[in-house]
C-alpha positions in Angstrom: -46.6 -204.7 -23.9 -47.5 -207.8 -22.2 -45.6 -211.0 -23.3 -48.2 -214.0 -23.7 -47.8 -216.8 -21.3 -44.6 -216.4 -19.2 -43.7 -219.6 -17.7 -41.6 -220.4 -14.6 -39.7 -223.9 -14.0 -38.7 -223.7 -10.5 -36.5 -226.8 -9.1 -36.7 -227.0 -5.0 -34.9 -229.3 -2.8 -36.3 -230.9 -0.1 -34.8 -231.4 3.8 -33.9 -235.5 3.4 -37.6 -237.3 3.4 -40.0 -234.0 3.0 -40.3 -234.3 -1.0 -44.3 -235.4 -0.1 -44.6 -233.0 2.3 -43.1 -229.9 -0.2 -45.5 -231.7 -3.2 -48.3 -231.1 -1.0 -47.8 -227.4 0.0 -46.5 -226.8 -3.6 -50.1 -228.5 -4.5 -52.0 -226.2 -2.1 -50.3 -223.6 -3.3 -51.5 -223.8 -6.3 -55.2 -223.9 -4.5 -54.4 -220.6 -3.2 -52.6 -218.6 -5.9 -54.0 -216.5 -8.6 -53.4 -215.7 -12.4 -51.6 -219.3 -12.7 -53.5 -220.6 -15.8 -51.8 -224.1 -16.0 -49.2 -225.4 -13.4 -47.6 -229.4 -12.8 -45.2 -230.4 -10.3 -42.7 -233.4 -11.0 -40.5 -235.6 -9.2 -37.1 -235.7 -9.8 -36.2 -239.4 -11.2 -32.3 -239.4 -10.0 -32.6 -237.0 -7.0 -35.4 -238.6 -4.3 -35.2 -235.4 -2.5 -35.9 -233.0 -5.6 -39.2 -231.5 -7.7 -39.4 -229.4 -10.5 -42.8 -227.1 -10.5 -43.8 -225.4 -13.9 -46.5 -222.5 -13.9 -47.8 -220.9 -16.9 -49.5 -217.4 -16.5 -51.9 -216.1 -19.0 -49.2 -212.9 -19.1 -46.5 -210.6 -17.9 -49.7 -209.0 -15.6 -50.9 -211.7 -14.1 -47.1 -212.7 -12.8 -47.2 -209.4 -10.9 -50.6 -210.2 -9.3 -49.5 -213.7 -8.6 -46.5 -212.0 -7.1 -48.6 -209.2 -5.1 -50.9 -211.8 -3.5 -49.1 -214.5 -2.3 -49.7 -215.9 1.0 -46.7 -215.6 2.9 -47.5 -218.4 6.3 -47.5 -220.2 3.1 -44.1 -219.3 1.3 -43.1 -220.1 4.9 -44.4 -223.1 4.9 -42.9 -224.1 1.6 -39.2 -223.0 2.9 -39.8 -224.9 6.3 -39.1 -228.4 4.0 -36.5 -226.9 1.6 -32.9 -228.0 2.1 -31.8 -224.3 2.7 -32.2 -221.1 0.7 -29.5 -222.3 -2.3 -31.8 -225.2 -2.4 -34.4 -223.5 -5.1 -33.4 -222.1 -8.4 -36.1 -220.9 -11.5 -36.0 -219.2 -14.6 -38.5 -217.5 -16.9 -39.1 -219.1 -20.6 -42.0 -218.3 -23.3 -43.4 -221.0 -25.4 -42.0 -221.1 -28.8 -44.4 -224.1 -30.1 -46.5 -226.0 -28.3 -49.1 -228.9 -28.5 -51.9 -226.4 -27.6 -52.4 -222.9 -29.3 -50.3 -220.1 -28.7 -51.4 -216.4 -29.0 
């Protein structure tokens, strides 16, 4: 059974100076993805070098297609401006009350 409206928050680290740059590939990304019904990427307030990105999928299905099709000269892209590989962390949460209507 599909669970309604996984959601990832992912926190990256950029190299020193390359937050814009990883903004805008996380942006395009975005442009390029599928099954992501709602996504926003923030910047860190404390750490100049740090975003958190949130997706919302419309379920536990459309992750795995998200997963199956992502462009990889893009994931490659994104890792190019990360601060290393322990430099992004994310975990998986489902909306217990919201603003907008839940299934």
């Amino acid at each position: 059974m599909s669970t309604p409206h996984p959601t990832f928050i992912m926190k990256f680290t950029a190299q020193p100076g390359k937050r814009d740059a990883l903004i805008e590939q996380a942006v395009k990304g975005f442009e390029l993805a599928s099954g992501i019904e709602r996504w926003s990427v923030y910047r860190d307030d404390e750490d100049p070098d740090l975003i958190w990105v949130i997706e919302t999928f419309a379920s536990d299905e459309a992750v795995e297609q998200h997963r199956a099709h992502q462009d990889q000269d893009h994931v490659n892209a994104v890792g190019s401006l990360m601060a290393g590989p322990e430099s992004f962390t994310r975990t998986t949460v489902h909306a217990a009350a919201a603003s907008y209507p839940l299934p």
